[in-house]
Residue, then its C-alpha position, 0 to 999 in steps of 0.5 A: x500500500x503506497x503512503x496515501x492509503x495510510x494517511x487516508x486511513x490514519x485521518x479516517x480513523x482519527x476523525x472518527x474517534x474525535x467525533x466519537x469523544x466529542x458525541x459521547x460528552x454530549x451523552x455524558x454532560x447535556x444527557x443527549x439521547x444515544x439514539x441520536x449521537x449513535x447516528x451521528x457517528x453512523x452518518x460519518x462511518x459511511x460519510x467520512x471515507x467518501x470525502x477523504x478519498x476526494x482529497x487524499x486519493x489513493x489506488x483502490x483495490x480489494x487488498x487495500x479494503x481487506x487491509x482496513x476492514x482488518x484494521x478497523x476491527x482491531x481498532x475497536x478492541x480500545x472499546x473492551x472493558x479492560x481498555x475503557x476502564x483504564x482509560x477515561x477518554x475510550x469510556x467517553x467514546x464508547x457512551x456515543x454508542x453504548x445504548x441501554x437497552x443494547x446492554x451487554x450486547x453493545x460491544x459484540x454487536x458492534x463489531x460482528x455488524x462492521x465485520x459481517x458488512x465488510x464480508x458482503x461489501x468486498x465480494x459485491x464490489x468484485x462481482x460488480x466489477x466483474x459483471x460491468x455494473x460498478x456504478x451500482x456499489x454505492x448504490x446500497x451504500x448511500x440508502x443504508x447510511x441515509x435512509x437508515x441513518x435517518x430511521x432511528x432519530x426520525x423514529x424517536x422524534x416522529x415515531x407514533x406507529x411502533x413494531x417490533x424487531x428480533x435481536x441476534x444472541x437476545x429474546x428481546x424484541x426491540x421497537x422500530x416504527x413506521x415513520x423510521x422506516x419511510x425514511x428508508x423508502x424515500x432514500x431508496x426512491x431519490x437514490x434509485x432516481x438519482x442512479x438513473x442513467x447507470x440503468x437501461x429503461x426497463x432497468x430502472x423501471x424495475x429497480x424504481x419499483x423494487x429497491x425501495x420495498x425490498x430495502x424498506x421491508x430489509x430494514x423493517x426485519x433486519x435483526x436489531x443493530x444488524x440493519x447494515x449487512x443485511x441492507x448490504x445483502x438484500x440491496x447488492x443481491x436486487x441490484x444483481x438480479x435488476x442487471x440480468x434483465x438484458 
């Protein structure tokens, strides 16, 4: 890896645990919901990368994805209990993203979500390439880290009309609502609209009609916290199947 994917990578993580720092002193100081600066710091994890490879550009290639999905996973050992006991400033990091009713299951579900994204993501992103649909990867992207982002504080806000959701390792069902989820459906639809000329007629015929209920109805009954790899799966998996219509 040449010297530009590291600085892009050492600026990523940086960034990312100063906005985590500073999320969870709102938590620990001003009592702000966890909800909320949860999804601060799920709107940079998907945002962060996509500016930084504008203005510190580096060669892009699987090895390089599998080095930081890699690194990525060890970082969050500075989250385990041993660390954040010992040290104040990974406690306050980990509050930005510690919520009670995740308890003890945070930390677990954190990481197995990151690892299991970046399992579905790499093997997409070569199978589009392959097949000459690689305008196509951002697509699930975009609709997971804004459609999906929006869902829990739109939730909390607006939510009137609750459900209920299945967690991995727990019998305890988690609420999501309605409105949350409308934000899925309308990210889905500009996403797709956005995309457009990626697609042929029928195409985007069909994938305007498809990708927002199947990402909707995903988000809706992906296991709680696990709403990206399966968003990841089922979006990746629609898309492929849109472009074998020709």
């Amino acid at each position: 890896m040449d010297i530009s994917f590291w600085v892009n990578l050492s600026v990523q993580i940086l960034s990312l645990w100063l906005i985590q720092y500073l999320t969870g002193n709102l938590v620990f100081y001003k009592n702000v919901k966890v909800g909320y600066t949860r999804k601060i710091n799920h709107f940079c994890l998907f945002f962060i990368p996509i500016y930084l490879e504008t203005i510190i550009p580096y060669e892009q290639s699987i090895e390089g994805l599998l080095l930081k999905a890699v690194v990525v996973i060890l970082c969050l050992l500075i989250y385990s209990a041993p660390s954040r006991s010992r040290v104040t400033i990974f406690a306050r990091m980990f509050l930005s993203f510690d919520r009670p009713e995740d308890r003890p299951h945070t930390l677990l579900w954190l990481s197995t979500q990151i690892a299991a994204g970046y399992l579905i993501i790499i093997p997409a992103i070569m199978i589009f390439e392959s097949n000459s649909i690689a305008s196509l990867i951002l697509i699930p992207i975009l609709i997971t880290g804004i459609g999906d982002g929006l869902a829990e504080p739109v939730g909390i806000r607006f939510g009137k009309h609750k459900y209920k959701t299945h967690a991995l390792f727990s019998k305890t069902k988690y609420e999501r609502s309605i409105e949350g989820s409308m934000c899925v459906l309308i990210t889905s639809i500009i996403t797709i609209v956005i995309f457009q000329s990626s697609f042929t007629t029928i195409e985007f015929i069909i994938a305007l009609i498809t990708v927002p209920i199947v990402m909707t109805l995903t988000e809706a009954w992906s296991p709680h916290t696990w709403d990206t790899p399966t968003l990841f799966l089922i979006g990746y998996l629609n898309l492929y199947l849109v472009s074998l219509i020709n």
